[in-house]
C-alpha positions as CSV (number, residue, x, y, z in Angstrom):
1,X,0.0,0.0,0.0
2,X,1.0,3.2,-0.8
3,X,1.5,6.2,1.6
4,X,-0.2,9.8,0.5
5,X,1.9,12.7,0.0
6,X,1.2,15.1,3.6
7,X,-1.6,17.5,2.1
8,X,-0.2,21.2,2.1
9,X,-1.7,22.9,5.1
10,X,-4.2,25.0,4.5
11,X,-3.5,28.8,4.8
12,X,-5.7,31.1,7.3
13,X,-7.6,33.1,4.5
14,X,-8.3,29.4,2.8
15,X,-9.8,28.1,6.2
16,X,-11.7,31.1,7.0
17,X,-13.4,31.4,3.2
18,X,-13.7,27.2,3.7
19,X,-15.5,28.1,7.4
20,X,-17.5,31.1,6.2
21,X,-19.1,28.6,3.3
22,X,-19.8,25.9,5.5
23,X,-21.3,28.1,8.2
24,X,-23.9,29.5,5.6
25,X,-24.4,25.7,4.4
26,X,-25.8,24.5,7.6
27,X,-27.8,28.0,8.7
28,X,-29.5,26.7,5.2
29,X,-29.6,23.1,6.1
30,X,-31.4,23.9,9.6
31,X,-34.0,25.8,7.7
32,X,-34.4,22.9,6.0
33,X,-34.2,20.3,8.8
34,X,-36.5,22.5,11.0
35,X,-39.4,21.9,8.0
36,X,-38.6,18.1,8.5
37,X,-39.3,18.8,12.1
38,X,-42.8,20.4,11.3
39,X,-43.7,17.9,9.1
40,X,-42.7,15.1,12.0
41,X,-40.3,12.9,9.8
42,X,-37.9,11.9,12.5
43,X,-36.4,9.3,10.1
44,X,-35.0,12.5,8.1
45,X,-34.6,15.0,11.1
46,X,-32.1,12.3,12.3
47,X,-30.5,11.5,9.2
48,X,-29.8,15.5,9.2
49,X,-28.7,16.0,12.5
50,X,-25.7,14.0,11.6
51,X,-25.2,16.3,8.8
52,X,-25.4,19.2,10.7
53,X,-23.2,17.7,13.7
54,X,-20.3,17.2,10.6
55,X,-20.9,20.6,9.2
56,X,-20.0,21.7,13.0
57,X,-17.4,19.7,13.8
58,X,-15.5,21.1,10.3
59,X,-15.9,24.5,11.2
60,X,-14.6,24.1,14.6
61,X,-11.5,21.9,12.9
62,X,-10.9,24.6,10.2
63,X,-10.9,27.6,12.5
64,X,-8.4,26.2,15.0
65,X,-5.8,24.9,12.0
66,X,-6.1,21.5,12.8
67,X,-5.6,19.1,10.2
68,X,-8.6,16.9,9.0
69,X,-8.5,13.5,10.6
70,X,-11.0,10.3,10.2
71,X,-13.7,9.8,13.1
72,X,-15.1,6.7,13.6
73,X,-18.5,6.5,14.0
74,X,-21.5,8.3,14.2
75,X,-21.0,12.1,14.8
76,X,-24.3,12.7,16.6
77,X,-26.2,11.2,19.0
78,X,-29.6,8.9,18.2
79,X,-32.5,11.5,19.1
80,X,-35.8,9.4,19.5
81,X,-38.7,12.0,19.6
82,X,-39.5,15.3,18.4
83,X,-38.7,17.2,21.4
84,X,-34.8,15.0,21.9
85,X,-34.7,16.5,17.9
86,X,-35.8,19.6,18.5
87,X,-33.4,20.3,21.3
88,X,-30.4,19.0,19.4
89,X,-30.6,21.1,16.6
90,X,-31.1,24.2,19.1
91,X,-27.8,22.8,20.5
92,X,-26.2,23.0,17.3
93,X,-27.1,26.2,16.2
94,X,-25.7,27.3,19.7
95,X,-22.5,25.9,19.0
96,X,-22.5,27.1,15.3
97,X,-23.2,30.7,16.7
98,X,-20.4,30.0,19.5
99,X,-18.2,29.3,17.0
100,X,-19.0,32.3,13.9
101,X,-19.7,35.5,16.4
């Protein structure tokens, strides 16, 4: 097996315009999710939460310089009802706000 080349580390401006994208992906993803949530389709509310977890986990990772590294696993936890649903993507949006003042 081969090795990969070390990637080139990203420079600051490249991580913040990377960040600034993502950021605006998931505010548009929790619209999105939060329609699911209306509608009661858990199934897809869940399936997005781990979407949203990732989005928030690479923003965090891009603005502190760290260097991309494989997780195994889910990212987010199993929410069973509306209200566990609810109140995780509230806690993401905290976190996302925590993170882009």
């Amino acid at each position: 097996m081969w090795a990969a080349a070390p990637a080139e580390p990203e420079s600051l401006a490249q991580r913040v315009s990377r960040a600034t994208e993502l950021a605006a992906f998931f505010w548009m993803m929790t619209a999105v999710t939060a329609k699911y949530l209306v509608r009661r389709d858990l199934v897809f509310v869940q399936c997005q939460l781990e979407e949203l977890q990732g989005l928030v986990q690479e923003v965090e990772r891009l603005l502190s310089g760290k260097p991309w590294q494989y997780r195994r696993g889910s990212l987010s936890q199993f929410e069973p009802t509306i209200t566990a649903q609810k109140q995780a993507v509230s806690r993401l949006c905290a976190e996302m706000l925590s993170l882009t003042p």
